[in-house]
C-alpha positions as a printed Julia matrix, in Angstrom:
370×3 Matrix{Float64}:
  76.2   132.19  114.83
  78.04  131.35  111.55
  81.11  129.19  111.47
  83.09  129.34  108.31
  85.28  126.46  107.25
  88.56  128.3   108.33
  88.95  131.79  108.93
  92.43  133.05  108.07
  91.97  136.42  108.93
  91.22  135.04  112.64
  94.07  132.86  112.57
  96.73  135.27  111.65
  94.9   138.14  113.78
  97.1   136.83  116.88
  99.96  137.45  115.47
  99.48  139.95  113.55
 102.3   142.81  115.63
 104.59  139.99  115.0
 103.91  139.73  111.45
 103.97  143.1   110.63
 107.32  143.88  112.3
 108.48  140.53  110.56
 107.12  141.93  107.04
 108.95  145.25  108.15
 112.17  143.95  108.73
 112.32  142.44  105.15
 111.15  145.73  103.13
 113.84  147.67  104.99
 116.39  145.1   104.37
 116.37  145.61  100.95
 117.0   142.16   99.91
 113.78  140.31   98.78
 114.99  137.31   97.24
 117.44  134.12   98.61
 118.42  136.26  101.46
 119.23  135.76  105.65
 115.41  134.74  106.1
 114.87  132.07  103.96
 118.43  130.84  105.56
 117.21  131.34  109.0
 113.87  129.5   108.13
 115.56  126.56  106.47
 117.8   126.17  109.65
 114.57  126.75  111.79
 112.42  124.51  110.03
 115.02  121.33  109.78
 115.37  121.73  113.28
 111.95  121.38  114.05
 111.33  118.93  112.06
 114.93  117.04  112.95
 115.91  117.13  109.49
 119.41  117.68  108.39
 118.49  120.03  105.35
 115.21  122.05  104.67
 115.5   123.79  101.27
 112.48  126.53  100.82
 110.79  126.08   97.24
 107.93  128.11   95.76
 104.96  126.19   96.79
 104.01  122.39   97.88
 103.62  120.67   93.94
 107.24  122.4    93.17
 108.43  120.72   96.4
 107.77  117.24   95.67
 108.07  117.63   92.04
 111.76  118.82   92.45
 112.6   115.8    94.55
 111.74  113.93   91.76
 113.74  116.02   89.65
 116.83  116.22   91.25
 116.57  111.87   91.9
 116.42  111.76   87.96
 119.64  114.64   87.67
 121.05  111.96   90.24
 120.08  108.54   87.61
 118.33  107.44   90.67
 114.88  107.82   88.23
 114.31  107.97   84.65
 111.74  108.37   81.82
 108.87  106.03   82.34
 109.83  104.78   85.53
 106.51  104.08   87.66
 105.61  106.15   90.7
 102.66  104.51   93.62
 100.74  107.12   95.11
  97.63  107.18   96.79
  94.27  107.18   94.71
  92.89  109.43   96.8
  94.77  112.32   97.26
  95.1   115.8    95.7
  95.88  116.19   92.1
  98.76  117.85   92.87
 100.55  114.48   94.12
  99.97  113.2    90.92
 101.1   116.1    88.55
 104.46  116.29   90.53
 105.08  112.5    89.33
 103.8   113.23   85.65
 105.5   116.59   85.22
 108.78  114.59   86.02
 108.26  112.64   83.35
 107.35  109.49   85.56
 104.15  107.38   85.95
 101.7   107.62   88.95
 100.09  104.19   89.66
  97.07  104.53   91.84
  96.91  102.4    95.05
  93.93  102.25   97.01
  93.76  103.03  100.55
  93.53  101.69  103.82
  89.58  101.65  104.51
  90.34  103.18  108.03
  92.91  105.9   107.93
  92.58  106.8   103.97
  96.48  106.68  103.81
  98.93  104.12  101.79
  97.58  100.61  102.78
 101.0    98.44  102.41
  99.12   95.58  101.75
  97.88   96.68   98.56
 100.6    99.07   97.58
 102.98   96.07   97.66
 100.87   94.02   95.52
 101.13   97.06   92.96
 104.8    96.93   92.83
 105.63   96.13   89.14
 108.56   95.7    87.09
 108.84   99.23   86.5
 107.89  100.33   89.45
 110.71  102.92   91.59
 109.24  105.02   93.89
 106.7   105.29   96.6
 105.31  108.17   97.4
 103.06  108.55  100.66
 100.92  111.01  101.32
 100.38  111.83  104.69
  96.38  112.91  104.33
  94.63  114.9   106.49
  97.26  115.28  108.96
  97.72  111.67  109.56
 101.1   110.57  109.05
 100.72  106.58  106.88
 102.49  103.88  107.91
 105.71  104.94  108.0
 107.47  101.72  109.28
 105.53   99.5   107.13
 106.25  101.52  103.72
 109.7   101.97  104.78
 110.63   97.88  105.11
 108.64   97.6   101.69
 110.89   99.91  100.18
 113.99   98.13  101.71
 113.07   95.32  100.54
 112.61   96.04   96.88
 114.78   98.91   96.3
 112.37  101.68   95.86
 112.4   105.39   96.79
 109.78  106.47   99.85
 108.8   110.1    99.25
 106.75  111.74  102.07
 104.32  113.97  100.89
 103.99  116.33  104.09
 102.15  119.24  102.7
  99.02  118.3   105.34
 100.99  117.13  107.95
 103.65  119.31  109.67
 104.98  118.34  112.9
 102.84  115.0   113.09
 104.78  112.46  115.2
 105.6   108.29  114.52
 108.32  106.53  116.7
 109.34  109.83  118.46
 110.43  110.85  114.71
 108.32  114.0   112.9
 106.97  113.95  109.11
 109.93  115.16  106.7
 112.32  112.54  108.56
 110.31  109.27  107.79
 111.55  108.59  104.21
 114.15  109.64  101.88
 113.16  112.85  101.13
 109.78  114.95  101.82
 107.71  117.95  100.94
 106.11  120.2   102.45
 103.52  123.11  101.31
 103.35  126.25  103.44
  99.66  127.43  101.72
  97.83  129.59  103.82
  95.07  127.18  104.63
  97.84  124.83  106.07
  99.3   124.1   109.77
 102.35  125.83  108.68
 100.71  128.49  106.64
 102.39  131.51  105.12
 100.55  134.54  103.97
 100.64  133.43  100.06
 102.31  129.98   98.19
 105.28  128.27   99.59
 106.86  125.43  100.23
 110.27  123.05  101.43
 111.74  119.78  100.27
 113.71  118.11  104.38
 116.17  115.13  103.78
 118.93  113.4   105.2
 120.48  112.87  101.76
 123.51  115.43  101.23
 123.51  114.96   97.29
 119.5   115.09   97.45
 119.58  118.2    98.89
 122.72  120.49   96.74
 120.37  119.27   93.55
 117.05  120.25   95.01
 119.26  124.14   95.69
 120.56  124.22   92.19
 117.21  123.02   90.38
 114.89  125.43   92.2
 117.5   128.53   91.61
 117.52  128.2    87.35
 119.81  124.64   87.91
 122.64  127.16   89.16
 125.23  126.8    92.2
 127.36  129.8    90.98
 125.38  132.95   89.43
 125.5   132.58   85.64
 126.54  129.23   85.62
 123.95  126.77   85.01
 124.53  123.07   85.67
 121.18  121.5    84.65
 118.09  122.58   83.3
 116.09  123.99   86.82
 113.5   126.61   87.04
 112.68  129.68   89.01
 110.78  128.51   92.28
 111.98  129.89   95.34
 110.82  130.5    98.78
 111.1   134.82   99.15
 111.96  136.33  101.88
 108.91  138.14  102.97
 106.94  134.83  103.06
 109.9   132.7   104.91
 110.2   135.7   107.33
 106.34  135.56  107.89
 107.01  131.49  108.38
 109.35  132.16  111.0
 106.93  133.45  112.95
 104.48  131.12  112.85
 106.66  128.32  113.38
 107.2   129.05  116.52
 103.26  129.15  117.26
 102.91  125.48  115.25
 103.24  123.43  118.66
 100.45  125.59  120.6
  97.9   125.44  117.26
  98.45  122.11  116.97
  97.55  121.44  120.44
  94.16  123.43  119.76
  93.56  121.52  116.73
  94.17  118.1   118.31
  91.4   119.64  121.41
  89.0   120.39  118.96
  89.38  117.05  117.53
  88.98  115.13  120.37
  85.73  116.85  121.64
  84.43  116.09  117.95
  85.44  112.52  118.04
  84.08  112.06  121.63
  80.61  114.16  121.24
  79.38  113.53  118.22
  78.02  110.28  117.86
  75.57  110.22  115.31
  74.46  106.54  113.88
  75.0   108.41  110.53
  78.36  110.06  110.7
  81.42  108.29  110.68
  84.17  109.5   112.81
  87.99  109.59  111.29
  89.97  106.64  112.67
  93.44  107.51  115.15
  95.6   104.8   116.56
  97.69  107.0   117.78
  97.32  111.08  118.34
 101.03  111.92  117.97
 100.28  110.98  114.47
  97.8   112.95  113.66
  98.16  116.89  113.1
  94.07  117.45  112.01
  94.85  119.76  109.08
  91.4   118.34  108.42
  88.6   116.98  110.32
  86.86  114.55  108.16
  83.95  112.58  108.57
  82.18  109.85  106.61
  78.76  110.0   105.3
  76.49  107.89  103.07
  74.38  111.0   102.94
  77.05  113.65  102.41
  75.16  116.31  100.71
  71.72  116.05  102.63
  74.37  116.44  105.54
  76.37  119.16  104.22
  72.96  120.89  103.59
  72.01  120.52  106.95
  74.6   122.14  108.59
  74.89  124.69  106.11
  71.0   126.06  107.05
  72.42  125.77  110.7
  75.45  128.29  109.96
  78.39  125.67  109.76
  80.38  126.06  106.43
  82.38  122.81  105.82
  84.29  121.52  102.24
  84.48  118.42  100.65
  88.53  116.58   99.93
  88.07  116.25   97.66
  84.68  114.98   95.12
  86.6   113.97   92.48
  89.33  111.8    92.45
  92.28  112.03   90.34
  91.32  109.45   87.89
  88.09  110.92   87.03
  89.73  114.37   86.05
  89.82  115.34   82.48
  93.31  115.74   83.01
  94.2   112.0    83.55
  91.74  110.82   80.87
  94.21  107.91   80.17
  93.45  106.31   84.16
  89.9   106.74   83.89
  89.48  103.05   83.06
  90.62  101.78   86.28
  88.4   100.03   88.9
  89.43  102.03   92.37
  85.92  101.4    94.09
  87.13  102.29   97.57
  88.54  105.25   96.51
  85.34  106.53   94.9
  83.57  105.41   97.68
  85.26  107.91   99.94
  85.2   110.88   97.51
  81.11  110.11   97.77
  81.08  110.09  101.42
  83.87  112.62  102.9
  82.88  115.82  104.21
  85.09  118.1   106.45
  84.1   119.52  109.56
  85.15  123.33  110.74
  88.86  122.72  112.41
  90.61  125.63  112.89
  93.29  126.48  116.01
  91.06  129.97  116.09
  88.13  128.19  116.86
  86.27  128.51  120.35
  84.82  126.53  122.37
  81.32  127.88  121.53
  81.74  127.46  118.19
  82.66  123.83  118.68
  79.47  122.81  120.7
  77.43  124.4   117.84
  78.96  122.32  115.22
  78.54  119.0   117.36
  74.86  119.85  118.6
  74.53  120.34  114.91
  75.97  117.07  113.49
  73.71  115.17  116.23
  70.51  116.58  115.17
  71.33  115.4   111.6
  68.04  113.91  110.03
  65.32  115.37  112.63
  64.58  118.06  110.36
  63.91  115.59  107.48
């Protein structure tokens, strides 16, 4: 039997009644852009999450990027100021920093969970330096409490980059409530996935969040009147409609992921394979199931002869890209280490039980056909 990486079709085949009558209410409405659904959702999704405000952007990178944008509209940030973020993340964590007109500083990560590792991210705290952003990778939320009395304690910003982990759990409080501000990506691929880009900014912060609305809507709070220089991303209607629906699945798919997850990380136990590190499951969400592997390809080949399609997050870091030439100097060893070694297993809340034994029995009988 094949096993693809994740199988969208599958996963929005359950609801698919629901979705169609969802997508149907919105064509016969007649109102397609900053209408009652993206209101509803926004209320929805803040409650979930036990935000006060969820504004709905046009995709994750806008989300966080807009943040940033509406601290500098606030003088909370300005020109050159110095951004730490992860070294291994997604590029997109770093372009939101550099199309603000900030700096991203690297930090490498906590050996075990991949995340922030305080340690090190407070001995990168310069002069310059004004914001934290944490990204909460994989589905693992970082050390919330730890980042936060850092932040205290010099004065910086602490950004949550959610887009992996919606609905995660630290100190009874969920991802988008941990720092000053967060966002969130609603790609199809992801826990919360809609059926094309989107994406939410939750805070606390009442000022935060009337800038983040103006900036994403042209920089306007009255039509025609234009406050600040904003742009055109905003969450339509069809797709927050289509959100709506599967936010209220979220809880039950999260419980399937976190089932899969544990049978991987109690059956597989090859000498071989290293198995993602949890101190606690409330914290972890497994948008990705990721393993460690000095042998990465030779084991990506092998299961891929058996049937089992997994995908790499990601093989190149950031600062090897051609796009941040200027970083490619630095010495981030660990994080190039992990980029060499990661591999992600098939996680998906569609996936059976079946399909999960095939993967494992795979994974074990890694190297006997050497």
């Amino acid at each position: 039997m094949s096993i693809p990486f994740y199988d969208l079709k599958q996963v929005n085949a359950r609801y698919a009644d629901e979705l169609k009558a969802a997508a149907a209410r919105v064509i016969d409405s007649g109102w397609y852009v900053l209408g009652e659904e993206v209101a509803a959702f926004e209320r929805e999704f803040a409650a979930y999450c036990g935000a006060r405000h969820a504004i709905g952007v046009g995709n994750g990178l806008d989300a966080l990027a807009l943040i940033l944008r509406a601290y500098r509209e606030l003088g909370m940030l300005k020109d050159g100021d110095e951004v730490l973020v992860p070294a291994n993340t997604f590029i997109a964590t770093f372009l939101a920093v550099s199309q603000s007109g900030l700096v991203p500083v690297p930090v490498e990560p906590d050996p075990a969970s991949f995340n922030l590792d305080p340690a090190r991210t407070e001995a990168a705290i310069g002069p310059r330096t004004r914001a934290i952003v944490a990204v909460h990778l994989y589905g693992q939320l970082a050390d919330m409490a730890s980042l936060s009395a850092l932040a205290r304690q010099h004065g910086l910003l602490l950004i949550e980059d959610a887009a992996q982990a919606h609905g995660a759990v630290q100190d009874g409080r969920k991802a988008g409530t941990l720092g000053d501000a967060a966002a969130f990506s609603f790609f199809p691929t992801k826990n919360l996935g809609a059926l094309g880009d989107g994406g939410a900014v939750t805070t606390a912060d009442d000022a935060l969040a009337r800038q983040v609305t103006a900036l994403r809507n042209y920089g306007s709070e009255t039509k025609y009147q234009h406050r600040f220089q904003g742009v055109n991303s905003r969450l339509d209607e069809l797709q927050a409609a289509l959100l709506r629906v599967k936010l209220a699945h979220l809880d039950e798919e999260i419980a399937r992921r976190r089932a899969v997850a544990r049978r991987y990380r109690q059956e597989i136990g090859h000498p071989a394979i290293g198995l993602p590190a949890v101190p606690r499951e409330e914290g972890h969400v497994w948008h990705l199931f990721v393993v460690r592997c000095a042998r990465r390809d030779d084991l990506q080949r092998h299961l891929q002869a058996g049937g089992i399609h997994t995908q790499v997050h990601y093989p190149v870091p950031t600062h090897r890209q051609p796009a941040y030439a200027a970083l490619q100097e630095l010495s981030l060893p660990l994080t190039e280490r992990l980029h060499a070694e990661v591999l992600s297993l098939p996680l998906s809340p569609a996936l059976d039980d079946t399909a999960v034994g095939q993967v494992i029995a795979a994974c074990q009988a890694f190297g006997a056909d050497a």
